[in-house]
C-alpha positions as CSV (number, residue, x, y, z in Angstrom):
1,X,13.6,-47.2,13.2
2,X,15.8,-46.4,10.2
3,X,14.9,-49.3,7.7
4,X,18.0,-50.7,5.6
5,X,19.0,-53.9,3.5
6,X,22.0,-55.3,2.0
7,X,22.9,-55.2,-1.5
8,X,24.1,-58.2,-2.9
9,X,26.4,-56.5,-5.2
10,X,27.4,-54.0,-3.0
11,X,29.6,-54.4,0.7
12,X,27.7,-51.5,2.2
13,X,24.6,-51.0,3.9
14,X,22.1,-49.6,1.8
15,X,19.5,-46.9,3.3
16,X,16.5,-46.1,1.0
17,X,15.9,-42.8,0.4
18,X,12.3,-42.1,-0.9
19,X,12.3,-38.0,-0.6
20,X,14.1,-35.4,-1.2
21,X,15.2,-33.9,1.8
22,X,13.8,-30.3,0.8
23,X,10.5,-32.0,-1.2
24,X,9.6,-31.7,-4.8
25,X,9.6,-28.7,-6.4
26,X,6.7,-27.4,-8.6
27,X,7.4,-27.6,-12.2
28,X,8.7,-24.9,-14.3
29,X,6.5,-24.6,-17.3
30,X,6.9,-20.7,-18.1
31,X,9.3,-17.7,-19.6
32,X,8.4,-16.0,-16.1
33,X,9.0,-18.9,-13.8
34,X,12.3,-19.8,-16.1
35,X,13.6,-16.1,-15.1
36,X,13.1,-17.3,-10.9
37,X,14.9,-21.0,-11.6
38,X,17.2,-19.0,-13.8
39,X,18.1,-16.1,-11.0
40,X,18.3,-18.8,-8.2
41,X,20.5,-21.2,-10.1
42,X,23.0,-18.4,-11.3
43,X,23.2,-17.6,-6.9
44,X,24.0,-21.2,-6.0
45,X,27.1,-22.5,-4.9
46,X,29.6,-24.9,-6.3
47,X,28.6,-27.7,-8.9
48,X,25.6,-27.9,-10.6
49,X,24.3,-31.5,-10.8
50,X,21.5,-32.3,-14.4
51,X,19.6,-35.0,-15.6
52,X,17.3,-35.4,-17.8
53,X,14.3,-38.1,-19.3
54,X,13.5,-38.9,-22.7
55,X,10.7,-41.1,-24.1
56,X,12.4,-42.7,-27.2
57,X,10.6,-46.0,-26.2
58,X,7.4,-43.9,-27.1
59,X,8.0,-40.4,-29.4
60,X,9.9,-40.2,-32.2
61,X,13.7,-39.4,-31.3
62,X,15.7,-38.7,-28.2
63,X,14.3,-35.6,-27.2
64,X,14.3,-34.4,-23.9
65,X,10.8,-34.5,-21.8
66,X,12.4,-33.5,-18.1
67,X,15.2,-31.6,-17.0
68,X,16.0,-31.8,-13.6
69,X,18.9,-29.9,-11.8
70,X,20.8,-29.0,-8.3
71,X,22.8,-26.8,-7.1
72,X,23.5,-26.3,-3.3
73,X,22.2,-23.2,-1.6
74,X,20.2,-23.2,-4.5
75,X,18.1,-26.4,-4.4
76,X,16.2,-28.5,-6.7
77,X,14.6,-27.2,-10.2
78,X,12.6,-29.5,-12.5
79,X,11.9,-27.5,-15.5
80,X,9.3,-29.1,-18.7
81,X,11.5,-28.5,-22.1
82,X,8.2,-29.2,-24.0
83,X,6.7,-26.0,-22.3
84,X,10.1,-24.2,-22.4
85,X,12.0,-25.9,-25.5
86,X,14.9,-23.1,-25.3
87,X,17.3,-22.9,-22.0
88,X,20.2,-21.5,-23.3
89,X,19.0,-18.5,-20.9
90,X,19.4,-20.6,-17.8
91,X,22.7,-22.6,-19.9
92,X,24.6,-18.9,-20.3
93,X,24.3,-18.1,-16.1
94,X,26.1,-21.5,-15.6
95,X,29.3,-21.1,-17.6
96,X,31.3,-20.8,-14.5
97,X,31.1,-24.2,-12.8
98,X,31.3,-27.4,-13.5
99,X,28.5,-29.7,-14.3
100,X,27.6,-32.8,-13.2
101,X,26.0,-35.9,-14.7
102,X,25.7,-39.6,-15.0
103,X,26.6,-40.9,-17.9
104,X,27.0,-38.0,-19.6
105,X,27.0,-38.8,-23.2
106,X,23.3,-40.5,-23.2
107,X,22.2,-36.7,-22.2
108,X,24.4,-34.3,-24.0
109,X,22.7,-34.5,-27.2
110,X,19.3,-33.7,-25.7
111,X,20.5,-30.9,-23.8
112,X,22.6,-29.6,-26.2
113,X,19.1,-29.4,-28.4
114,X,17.0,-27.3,-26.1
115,X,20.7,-25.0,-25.4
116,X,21.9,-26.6,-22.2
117,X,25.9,-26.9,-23.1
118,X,28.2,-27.5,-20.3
119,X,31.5,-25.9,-19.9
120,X,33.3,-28.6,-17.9
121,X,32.0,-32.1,-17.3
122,X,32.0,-34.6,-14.3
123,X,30.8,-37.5,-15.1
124,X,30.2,-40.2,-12.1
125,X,29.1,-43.0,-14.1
126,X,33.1,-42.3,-16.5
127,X,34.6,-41.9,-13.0
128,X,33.1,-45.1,-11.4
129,X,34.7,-47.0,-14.6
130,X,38.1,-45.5,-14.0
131,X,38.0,-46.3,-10.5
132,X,37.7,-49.7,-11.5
133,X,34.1,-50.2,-10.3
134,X,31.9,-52.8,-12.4
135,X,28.7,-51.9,-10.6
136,X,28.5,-48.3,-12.2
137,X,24.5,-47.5,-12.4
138,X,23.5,-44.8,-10.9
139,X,21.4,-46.8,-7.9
140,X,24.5,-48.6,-7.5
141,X,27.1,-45.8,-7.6
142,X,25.0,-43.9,-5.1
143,X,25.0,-47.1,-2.6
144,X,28.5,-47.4,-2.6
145,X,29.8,-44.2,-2.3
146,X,26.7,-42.4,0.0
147,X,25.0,-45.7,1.1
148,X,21.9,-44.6,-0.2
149,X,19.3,-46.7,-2.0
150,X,17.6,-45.4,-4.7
151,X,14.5,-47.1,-6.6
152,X,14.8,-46.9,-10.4
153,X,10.9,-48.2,-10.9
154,X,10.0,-45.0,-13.0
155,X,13.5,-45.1,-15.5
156,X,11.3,-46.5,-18.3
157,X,7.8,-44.3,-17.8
158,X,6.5,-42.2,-20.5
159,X,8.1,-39.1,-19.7
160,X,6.2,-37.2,-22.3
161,X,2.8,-37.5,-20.4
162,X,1.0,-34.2,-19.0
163,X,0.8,-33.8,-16.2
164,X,3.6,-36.0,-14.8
165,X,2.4,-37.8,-11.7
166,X,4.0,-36.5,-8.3
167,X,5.8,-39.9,-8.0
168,X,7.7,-39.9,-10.9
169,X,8.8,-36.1,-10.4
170,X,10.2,-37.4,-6.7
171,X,11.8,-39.6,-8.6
172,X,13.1,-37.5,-11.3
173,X,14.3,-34.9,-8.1
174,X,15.9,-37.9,-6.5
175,X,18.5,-38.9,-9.1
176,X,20.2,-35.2,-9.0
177,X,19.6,-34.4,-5.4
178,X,22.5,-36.5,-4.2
179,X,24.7,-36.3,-7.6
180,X,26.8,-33.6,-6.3
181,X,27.7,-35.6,-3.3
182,X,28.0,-38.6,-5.0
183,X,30.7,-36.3,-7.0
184,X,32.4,-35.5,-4.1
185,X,33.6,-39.0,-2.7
186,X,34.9,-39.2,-6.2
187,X,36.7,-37.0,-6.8
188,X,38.3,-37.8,-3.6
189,X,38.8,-41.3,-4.6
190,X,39.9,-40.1,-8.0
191,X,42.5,-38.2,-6.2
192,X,43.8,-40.5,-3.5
193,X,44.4,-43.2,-6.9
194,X,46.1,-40.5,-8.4
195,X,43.3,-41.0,-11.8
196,X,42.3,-37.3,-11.5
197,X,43.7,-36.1,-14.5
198,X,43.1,-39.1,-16.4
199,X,39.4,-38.7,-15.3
200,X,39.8,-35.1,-16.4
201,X,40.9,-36.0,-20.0
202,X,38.4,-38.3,-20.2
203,X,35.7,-35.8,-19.3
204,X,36.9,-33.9,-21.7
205,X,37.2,-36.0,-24.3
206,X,33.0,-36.9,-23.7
207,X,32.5,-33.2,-24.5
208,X,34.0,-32.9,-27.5
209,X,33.1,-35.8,-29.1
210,X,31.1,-34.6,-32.2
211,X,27.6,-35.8,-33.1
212,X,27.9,-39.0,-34.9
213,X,27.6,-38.5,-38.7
214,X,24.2,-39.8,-40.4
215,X,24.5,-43.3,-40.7
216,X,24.2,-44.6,-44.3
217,X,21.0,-47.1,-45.3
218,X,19.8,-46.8,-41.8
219,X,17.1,-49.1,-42.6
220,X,19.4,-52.0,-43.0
221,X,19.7,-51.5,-38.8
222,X,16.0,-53.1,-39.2
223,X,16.3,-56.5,-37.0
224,X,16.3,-59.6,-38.7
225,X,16.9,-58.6,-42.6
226,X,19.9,-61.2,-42.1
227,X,17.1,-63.6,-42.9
228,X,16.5,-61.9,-46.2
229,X,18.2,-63.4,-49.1
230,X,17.4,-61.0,-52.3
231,X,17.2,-57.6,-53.1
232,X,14.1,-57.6,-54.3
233,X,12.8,-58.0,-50.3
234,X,15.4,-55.8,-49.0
235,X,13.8,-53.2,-51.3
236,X,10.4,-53.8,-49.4
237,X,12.0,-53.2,-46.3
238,X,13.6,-50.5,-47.3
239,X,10.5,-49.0,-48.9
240,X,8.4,-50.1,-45.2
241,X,11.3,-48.4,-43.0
242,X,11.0,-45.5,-44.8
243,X,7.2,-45.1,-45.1
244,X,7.4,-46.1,-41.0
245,X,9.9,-43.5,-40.6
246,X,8.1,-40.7,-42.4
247,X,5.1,-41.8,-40.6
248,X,6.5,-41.9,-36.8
249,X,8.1,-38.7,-37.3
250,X,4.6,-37.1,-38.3
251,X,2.9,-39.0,-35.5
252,X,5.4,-38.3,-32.7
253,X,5.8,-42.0,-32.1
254,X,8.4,-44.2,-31.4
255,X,8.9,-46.1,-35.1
256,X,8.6,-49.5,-33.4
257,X,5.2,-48.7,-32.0
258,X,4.1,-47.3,-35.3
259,X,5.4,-50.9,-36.9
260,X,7.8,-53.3,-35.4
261,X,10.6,-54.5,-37.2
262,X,9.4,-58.2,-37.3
263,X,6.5,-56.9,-40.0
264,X,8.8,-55.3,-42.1
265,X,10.9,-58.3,-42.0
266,X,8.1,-60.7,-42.6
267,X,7.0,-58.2,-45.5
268,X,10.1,-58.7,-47.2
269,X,10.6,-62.2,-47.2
270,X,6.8,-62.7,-48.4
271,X,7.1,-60.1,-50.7
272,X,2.8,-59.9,-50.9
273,X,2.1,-59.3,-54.8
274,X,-1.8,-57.4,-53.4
275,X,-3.1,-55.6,-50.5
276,X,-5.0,-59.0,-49.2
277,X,-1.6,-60.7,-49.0
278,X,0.2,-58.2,-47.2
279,X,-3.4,-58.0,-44.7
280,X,-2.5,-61.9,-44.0
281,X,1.0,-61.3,-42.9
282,X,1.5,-60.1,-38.8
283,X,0.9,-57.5,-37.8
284,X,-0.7,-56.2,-40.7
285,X,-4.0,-57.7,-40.5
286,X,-4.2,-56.5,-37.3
287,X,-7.2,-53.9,-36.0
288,X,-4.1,-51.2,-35.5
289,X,-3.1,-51.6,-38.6
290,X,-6.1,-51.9,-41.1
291,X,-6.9,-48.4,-41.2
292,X,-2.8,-48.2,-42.7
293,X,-3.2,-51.5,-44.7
294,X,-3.2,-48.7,-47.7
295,X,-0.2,-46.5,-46.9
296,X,1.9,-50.0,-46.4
297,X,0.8,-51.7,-49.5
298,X,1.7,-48.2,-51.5
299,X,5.4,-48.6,-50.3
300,X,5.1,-52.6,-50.9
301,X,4.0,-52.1,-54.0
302,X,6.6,-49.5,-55.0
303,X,9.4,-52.0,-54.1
304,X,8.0,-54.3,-56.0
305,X,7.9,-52.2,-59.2
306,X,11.6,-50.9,-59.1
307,X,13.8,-51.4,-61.6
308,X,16.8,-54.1,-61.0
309,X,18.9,-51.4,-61.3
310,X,17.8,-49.6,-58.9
311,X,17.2,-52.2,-56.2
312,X,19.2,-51.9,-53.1
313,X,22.2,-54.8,-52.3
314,X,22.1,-57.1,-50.3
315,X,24.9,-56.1,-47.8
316,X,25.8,-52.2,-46.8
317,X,29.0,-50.7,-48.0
318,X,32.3,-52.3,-46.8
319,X,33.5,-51.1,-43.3
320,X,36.2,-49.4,-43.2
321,X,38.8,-50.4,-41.3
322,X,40.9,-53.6,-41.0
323,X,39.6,-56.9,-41.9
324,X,37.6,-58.8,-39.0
325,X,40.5,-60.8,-36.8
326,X,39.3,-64.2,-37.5
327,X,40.6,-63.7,-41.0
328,X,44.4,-62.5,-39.2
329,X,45.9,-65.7,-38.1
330,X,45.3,-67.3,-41.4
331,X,46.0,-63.9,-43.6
332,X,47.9,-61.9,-41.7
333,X,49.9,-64.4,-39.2
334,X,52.4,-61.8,-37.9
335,X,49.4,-59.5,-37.3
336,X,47.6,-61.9,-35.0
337,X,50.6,-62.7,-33.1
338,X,51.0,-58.9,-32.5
339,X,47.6,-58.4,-31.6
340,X,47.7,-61.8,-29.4
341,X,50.7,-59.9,-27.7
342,X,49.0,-56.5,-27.2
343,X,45.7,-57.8,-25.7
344,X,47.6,-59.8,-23.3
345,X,49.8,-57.0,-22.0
346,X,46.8,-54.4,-21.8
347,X,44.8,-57.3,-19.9
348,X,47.9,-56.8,-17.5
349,X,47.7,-53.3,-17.1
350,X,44.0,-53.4,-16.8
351,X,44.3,-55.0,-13.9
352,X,47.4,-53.0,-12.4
353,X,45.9,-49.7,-12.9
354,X,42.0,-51.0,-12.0
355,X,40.9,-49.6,-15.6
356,X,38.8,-51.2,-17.7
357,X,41.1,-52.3,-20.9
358,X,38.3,-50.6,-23.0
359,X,39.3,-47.0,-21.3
360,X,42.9,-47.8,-22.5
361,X,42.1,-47.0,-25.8
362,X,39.4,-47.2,-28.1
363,X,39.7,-51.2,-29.3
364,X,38.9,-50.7,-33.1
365,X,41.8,-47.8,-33.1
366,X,44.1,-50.3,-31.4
367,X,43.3,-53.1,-33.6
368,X,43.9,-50.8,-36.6
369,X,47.0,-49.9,-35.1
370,X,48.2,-53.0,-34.4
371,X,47.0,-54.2,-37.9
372,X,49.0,-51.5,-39.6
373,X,51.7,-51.6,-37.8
374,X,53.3,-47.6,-38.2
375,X,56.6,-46.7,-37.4
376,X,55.2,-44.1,-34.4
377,X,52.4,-45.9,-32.7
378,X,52.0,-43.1,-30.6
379,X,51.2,-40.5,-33.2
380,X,49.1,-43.1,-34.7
381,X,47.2,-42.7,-31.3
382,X,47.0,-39.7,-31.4
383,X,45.6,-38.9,-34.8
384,X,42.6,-41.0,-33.8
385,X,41.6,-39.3,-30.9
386,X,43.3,-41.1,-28.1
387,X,44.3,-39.2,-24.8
388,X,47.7,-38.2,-23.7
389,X,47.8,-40.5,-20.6
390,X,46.4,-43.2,-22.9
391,X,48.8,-43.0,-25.4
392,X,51.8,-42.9,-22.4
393,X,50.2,-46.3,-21.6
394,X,49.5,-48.4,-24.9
395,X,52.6,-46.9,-27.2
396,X,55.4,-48.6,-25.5
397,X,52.6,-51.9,-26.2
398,X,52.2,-51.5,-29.5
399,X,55.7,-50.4,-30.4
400,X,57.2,-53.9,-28.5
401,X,54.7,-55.8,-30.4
402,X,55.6,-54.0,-33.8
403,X,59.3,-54.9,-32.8
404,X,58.7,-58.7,-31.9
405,X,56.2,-59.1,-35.2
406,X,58.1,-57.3,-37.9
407,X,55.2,-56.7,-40.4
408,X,55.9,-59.0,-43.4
409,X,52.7,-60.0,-44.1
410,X,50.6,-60.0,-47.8
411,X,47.1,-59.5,-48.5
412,X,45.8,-62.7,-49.6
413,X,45.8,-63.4,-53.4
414,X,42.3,-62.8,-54.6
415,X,42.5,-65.2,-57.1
């Protein structure tokens, strides 16, 4: 009896799948193995879906701990980067075709870092989006378009574990056994909207998107240092985020499990003058932490030594950018009724073209846009990256709004 259940957010019947249909493949943990997955994916046919798992909950970074691929008439292959950290070999054989993945740009970077590089891009999660879907998970993406249930009860494992368990590699083979067809229904549905080559621009546009740059004072990203009102404390966490960071990266830990935020936080608002005090604030009294009570107080104690000059401020550098839009409508009137104007017509064609109005354009370069209010909104556009069809859909926008909200507004007086 073929078991099945309805899924409340989807209008199909939904049929768990809890195998792959040709099993789980062993794991491919050496050169000589690499040179058979290698020689069998290079003889497949037609797309080649990838996945892969990280473990940033629990190591240090966003490396990849699984790769898992399909091709058909090729079959499954779960290869171990830790075992095998370069597959630019297996990467070079698959130049030809098109690969496949769910949201892509979560995996890119970790591919790209043990030499997997696509040469074309489907992404079903980017497609689902521009189909107008709002359910766009992979378990759900995979019900609606193959009715298939698939359990997700391993996505947050420890994928850095040896050996993986058998369950968690089904698992693992599961989410790129059916990719391929999941791409095929939509690319049909891509075409019969007539969204292909805006799905193809968009692909694109998710390949070459550079690495973002470093970010500056990362520790300020620590949660809660809202709550800290001098510089003197922000130094401490500063000097704890750093010692944490140096720490986890030696330790091959996720930073929060070497030290959670909240004690960094509570370190700087106490700002402990001795090694006892800091022991009496959570978590560093704790039996984990002891042993590190004297690597902590070092970086406390640091802080606490600097010189004023050299104490960090309390807020980051300015963003670039316009100013935040509450300030518009007192500031910048003509601005805000131009921005009032563009969100309401994009909200329109949103809905007209089933796009979400965040896949019109990027919001902080239409804001900017609208805030600056050029001559040629489109080349404005497309200086910052938007793509062609984009641009033939939010130019005439902004150009109407630039023409009914001449921009005669003044920075205010900062006197």
């Amino acid at each position: 009896m073929n078991e099945s259940k309805q899924d409340p957010g989807l209008a199909v019947e939904v049929t768990p799948i809890q195998r792959p249909p040709t099993g789980v493949p062993a794991l491919t943990t050496t050169e000589q193995e690499l040179a058979r997955v290698t020689q069998k994916m290079a003889d497949g046919v037609g797309p080649l879906a990838v996945d892969a798992e990280r473990a940033s909950a629990f190591r240090y970074g966003q490396r990849a701990q699984l790769v898992q691929l399909f091709r058909r008439e090729a079959g499954l292959v779960l290869i171990d980067p830790v075992a095998l950290p370069n597959l630019s070999t297996l990467s070079d054989v698959l130049q030809d075709t098109e690969w496949v993945l769910h949201a892509a740009s979560q995996d890119l970077a970790c591919l790209r870092q043990v030499g997997m590089v696509p040469p074309q891009l489907f992404d079903t999660e980017l497609a689902s989006r521009l189909l107008g879907h709002t359910l766009v998970g992979l378990a759900a993406v995979v019900a609606r378009t193959l009715g298939m249930g698939l359990a997700k009860e391993h996505s947050a494992q420890d994928w850095s574990i040896r050996p993986l368990p058998e369950d968690w590699l089904n698992y693992a083979a599961l989410d790129v056994a059916v990719l391929v067809d999941v791409r095929d229904v939509l690319a049909a549905e891509l075409e019969t909207a007539g969204k292909m080559e805006i799905a193809k621009q968009e692909f694109q546009a998710v390949l070459d998107t550079p690495p973002p740059p470093p970010r500056v004072d990362p520790w300020r990203r620590t949660s809660g240092t809202h709550k800290i009102r001098d510089r003197r404390g922000m130094a401490v966490v500063r000097a704890l985020w750093e010692a944490r960071d140096s720490l986890a990266r030696k330790l091959d830990q996720s930073p929060s499990r070497v030290l959670p935020d909240a004690g960094i936080v509570a370190a700087g608002l106490a700002k402990p003058t001795t090694s006892d005090q800091l022991g009496q604030i959570h978590p560093f009294g704790g039996r984990g932490q002891k042993r590190r009570r004297a690597y902590w107080w070092n970086a406390v104690d640091q802080a606490l030594h600097l010189p004023t000059k050299d104490l960090p401020f309390l807020h980051g550098p300015k963003p670039t950018g316009p100013p935040g839009t509450r300030a518009w409508t007192r500031h910048y009137p003509q601005a805000a009724k131009r921005l009032a104007q563009v969100k309401a017509e994009l909200a329109q064609i949103s809905t007209a073209q089933s796009i979400p109005v965040l896949h019109l354009s990027p919001t902080q370069l239409v804001r900017q846009v609208v805030f600056d209010a050029p001559p040629d909104p489109a080349a404005a556009l497309r200086a910052g990256g938007a793509r062609e069809w984009q641009i033939e859909l939010v130019a005439p926008v902004l150009a109407k709004a630039a023409e009914a909200y001449p921009d005669n507004d003044q920075p205010p007086d900062p006197s």
